[in-house]
N, C-alpha and C positions, 0 to 999 in steps of 0.2 A: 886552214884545216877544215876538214868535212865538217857540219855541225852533230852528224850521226854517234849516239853514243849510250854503252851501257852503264846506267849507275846499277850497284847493289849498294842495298844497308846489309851490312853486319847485326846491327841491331835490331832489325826486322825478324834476322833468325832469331839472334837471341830471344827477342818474345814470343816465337813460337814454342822453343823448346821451354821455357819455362810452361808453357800455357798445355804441350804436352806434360811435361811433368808434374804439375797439379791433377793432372786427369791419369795417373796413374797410383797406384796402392802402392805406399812408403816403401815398402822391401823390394818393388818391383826397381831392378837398375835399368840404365837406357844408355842402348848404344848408339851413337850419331852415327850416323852413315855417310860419309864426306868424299864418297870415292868419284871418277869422272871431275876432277875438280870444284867440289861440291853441287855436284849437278849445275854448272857453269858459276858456281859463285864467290868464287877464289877460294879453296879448299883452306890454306894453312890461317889464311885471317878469319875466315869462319870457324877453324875448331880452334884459334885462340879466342875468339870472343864465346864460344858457345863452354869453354871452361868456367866452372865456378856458376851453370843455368842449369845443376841435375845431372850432368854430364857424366859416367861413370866410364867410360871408354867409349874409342871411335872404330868405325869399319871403313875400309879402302877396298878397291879391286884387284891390284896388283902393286908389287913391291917397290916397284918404282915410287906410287902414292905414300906409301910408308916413310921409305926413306926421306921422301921430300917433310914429311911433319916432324919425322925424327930432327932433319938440320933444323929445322924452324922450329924445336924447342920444345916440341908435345910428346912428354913422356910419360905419355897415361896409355894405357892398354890400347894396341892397334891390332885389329884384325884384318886376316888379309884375305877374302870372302872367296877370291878365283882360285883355281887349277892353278898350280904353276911347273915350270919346266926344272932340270935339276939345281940350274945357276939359281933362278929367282928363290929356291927354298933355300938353300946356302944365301942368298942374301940376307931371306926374312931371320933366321938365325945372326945373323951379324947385328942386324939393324934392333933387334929385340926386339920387331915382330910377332904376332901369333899368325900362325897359318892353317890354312883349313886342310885336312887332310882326312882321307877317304881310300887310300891304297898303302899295302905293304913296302911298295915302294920308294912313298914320300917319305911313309915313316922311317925308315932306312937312310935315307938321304941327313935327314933332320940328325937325325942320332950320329950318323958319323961328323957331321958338320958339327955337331956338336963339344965332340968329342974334340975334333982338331980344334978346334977354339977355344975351347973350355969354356963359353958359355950354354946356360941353358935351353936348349929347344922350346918353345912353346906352342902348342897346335890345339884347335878347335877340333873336335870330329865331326864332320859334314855326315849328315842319314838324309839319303835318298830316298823320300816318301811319295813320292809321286809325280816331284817335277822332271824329272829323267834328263838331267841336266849334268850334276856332279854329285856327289855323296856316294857313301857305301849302301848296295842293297842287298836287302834279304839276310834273314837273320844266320844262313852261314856264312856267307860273306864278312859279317858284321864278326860274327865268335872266332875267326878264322884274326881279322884285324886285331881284337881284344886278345886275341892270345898274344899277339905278336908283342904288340904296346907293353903288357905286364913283363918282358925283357927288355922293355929298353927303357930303361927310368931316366935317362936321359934326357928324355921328352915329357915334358910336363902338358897333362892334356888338364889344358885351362878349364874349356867349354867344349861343349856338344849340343848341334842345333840343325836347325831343317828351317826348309824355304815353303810357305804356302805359295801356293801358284794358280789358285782361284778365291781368296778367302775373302774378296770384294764382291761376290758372283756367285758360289756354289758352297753353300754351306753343309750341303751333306759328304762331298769328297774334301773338304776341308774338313772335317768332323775322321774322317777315314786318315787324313794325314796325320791327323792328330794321334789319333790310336793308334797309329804306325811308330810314331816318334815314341809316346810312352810305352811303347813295347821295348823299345831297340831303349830307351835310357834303366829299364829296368835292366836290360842285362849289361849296360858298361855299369850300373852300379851296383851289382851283383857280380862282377869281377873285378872291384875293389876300388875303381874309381868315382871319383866325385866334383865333376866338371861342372859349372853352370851352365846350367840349359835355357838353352833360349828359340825361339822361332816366329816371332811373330814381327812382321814389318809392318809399316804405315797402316795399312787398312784390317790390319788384325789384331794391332797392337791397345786396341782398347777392348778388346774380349777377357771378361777375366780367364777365362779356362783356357786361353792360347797364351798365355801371357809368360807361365814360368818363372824363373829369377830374374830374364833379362829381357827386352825387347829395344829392335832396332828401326826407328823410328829415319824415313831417308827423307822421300818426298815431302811428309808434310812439316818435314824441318821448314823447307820453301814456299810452303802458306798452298799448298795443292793435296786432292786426294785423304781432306777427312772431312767427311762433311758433320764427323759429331761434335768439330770445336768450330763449326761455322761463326763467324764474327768475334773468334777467341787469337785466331792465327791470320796472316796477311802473307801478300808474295812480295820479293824484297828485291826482286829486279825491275828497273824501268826504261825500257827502249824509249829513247824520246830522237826525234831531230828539228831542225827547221826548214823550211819549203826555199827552194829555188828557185820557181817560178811561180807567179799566179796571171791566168787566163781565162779570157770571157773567150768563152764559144758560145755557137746561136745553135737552136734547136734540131735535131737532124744532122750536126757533128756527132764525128764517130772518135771514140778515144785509143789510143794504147793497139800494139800489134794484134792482127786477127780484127779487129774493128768490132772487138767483142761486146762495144757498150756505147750505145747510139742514145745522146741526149734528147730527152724527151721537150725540154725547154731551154731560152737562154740557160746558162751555165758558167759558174766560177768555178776553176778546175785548178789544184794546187798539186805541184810537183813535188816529191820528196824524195832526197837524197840515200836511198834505200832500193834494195832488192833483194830476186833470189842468190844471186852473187856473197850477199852478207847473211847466207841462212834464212830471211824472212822467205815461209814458203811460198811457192808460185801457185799452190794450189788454193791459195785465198783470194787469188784474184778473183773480182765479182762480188766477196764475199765478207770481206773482214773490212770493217771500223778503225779511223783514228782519232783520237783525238783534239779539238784544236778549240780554245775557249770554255774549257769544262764540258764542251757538248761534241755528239758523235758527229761522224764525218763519214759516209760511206766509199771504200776503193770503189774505181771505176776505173774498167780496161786491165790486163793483163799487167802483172805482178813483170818488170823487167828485171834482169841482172841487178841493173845496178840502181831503179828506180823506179817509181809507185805514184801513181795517181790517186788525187780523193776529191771527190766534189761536195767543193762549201756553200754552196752556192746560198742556203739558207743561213749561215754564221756572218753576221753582221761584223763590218768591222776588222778583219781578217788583213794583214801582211804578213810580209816577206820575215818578222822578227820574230813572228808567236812562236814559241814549243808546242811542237805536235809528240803526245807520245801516242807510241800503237802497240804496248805493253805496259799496263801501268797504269798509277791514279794521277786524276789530274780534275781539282775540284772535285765534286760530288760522283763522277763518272769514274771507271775504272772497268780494264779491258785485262784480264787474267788469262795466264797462260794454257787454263782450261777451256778457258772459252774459244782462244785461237787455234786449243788443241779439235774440240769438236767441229769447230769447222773444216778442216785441215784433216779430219777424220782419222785422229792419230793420236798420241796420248802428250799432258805436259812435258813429260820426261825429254821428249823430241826436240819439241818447243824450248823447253830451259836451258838445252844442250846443245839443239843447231845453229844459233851463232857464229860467224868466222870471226877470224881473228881480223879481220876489216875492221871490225867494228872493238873501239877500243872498251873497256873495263873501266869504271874508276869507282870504288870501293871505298864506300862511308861506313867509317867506325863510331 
């Protein structure tokens, strides 16, 4: 079997959310955001360990996510954050879902499906404040909805919330989405309902004025993307493999296709069982570090399909047995999905998620 493989800890998240949850104000709840497979880290054993760390309910993208926690036993508040078509809202109702909703339409949907099952509908209201994405916009839109909702008691509006979409970057139209939302929550709550409001993800969610009843904390569940709990939270996946070949070249050897990387000296060049074929991007060829002995190891020559060069030449001591990881800690060194995100010119979220299914999972509780 390839030695290529991904561990996660479960327990890794766990301390981050707790380490978010000390860093928020008692009343404030926290929704995990588990959706994408918890941004690749086995969604259902992460939101059962991350139960009983602050935990107040989970968010998903689509109902498909839902139902999978629903069989696997998490029956705490699930939100279901996407658009959906008419089946998937007739599921989210089956499954006991909450669903986000933003048109007279769904609302329609939710209510009769209701109706024929006789259980209760449950729907978040999505307000469109500037990501132009999904939600309801503009306050006749919005009164036109709120009429509607105040017939159909069917549907239980849980929450009501919005999406910042610069609030890492742009504090003045973050500050404008903000007064967008409390606009639009003054008038659902001036036509008699009382949802919890929430809107603030990862990089907002430590603002007290963004924060609300609830906030949905996703990325830095995964130890990424806050840099105000720096050295409080960790990432909890670890790409490691071990090398297949190792090789002396002499000075003025060229490595890897395109002959992108012409040794300046003798050279110990160690082959690894990896490529872009298993998600490791190709755009880090030249560029990204692995692991091998607690010390760096820079790639050299182009990132292949299925396998990656790195010259040790300066690590002493080096065989065919050591674990190399190229995501992850290893001794005092560590090589974070941020970091392979900026080189890579792209965000973690990429990184945590591009992995193929080549490359196996094994998940420590």
């Amino acid at each position: 079997m390839r030695p290529t493989i991904m561990t996660v800890s479960t327990e890794a998240v766990a301390a981050n959310a707790r380490a978010i949850r000390r860093a928020l104000p008692a009343h404030v709840r926290m929704m995990c955001v588990v959706k994408a497979d918890a941004y690749g880290h086995d969604a259902l054993r992460v939101a059962r360990r991350l139960r009983g760390c602050g935990t107040d309910a989970f968010a998903v993208a689509i109902v498909e996510e839902a139902e999978a926690l629903r069989r696997g036993g998490i029956d705490d508040m699930i939100l279901i954050l996407g658009g959906a078509c008419e089946e998937s809202l007739r599921q989210a109702v089956r499954c006991g879902a909450s669903q986000a909703v933003y048109s007279e339409a769904a609302l329609d949907i939710l209510r009769d499906e209701a109706v024929k099952t006789g259980k209760p509908a449950r729907a978040h209201l999505k307000i469109d404040t500037g990501m132009s994405r999904v939600g309801v916009r503009g306050t006749e839109a919005l009164g036109k909805l709120l009429d509607r909702w105040q017939r159909c008691p069917e549907v239980v509006m849980e929450g009501a919330f919005t999406h910042f979409c610069v609030a890492d970057s742009d504090p003045d139209f973050t500050a404008l989405q903000n007064a967008r939302f409390r606009e639009a929550l003054a008038a659902i709550r001036a036509a008699g309902f009382a949802p919890i409001a929430h809107a603030a993800a990862t990089s907002a969610m430590l603002k007290e004025d963004l924060q609300y009843d609830m906030v949905r904390p996703g990325i830095g569940l995964y130890g990424s993307c806050l840099p105000e709990l720096a050295g409080q939270i960790d990432n909890a996946q670890t790409l490691s493999t071990r090398p297949i070949r190792l090789q002396a070249i002499a000075a003025g050897d060229t490595v890897g296709y395109g002959r992108t990387f012409t040794a300046r000296r003798d050279s110990l060049i160690m082959t690894l069982p990896i490529g872009y074929g298993d998600g490791y991007p190709r755009v880090l060829s030249n560029r990204a570090s692995v692991l091998v002995k607690g010390r760096r190891a820079p790639l050299v020559g182009r990132v292949c399909m299925d396998m990656v060069m790195a010259d040790v030449t300066d690590i002493e001591g080096v065989t065919l047995d050591d674990e190399v990881v190229l995501m992850g800690r290893q001794g005092a060194e560590r090589i974070t999905p941020d970091e392979l995100a900026e080189l890579a010119g792209t965000i973690p979220y990429e990184i945590m998620l591009g992995f193929s299914s080549r490359i196996p999972v094994e998940v420590i509780d």
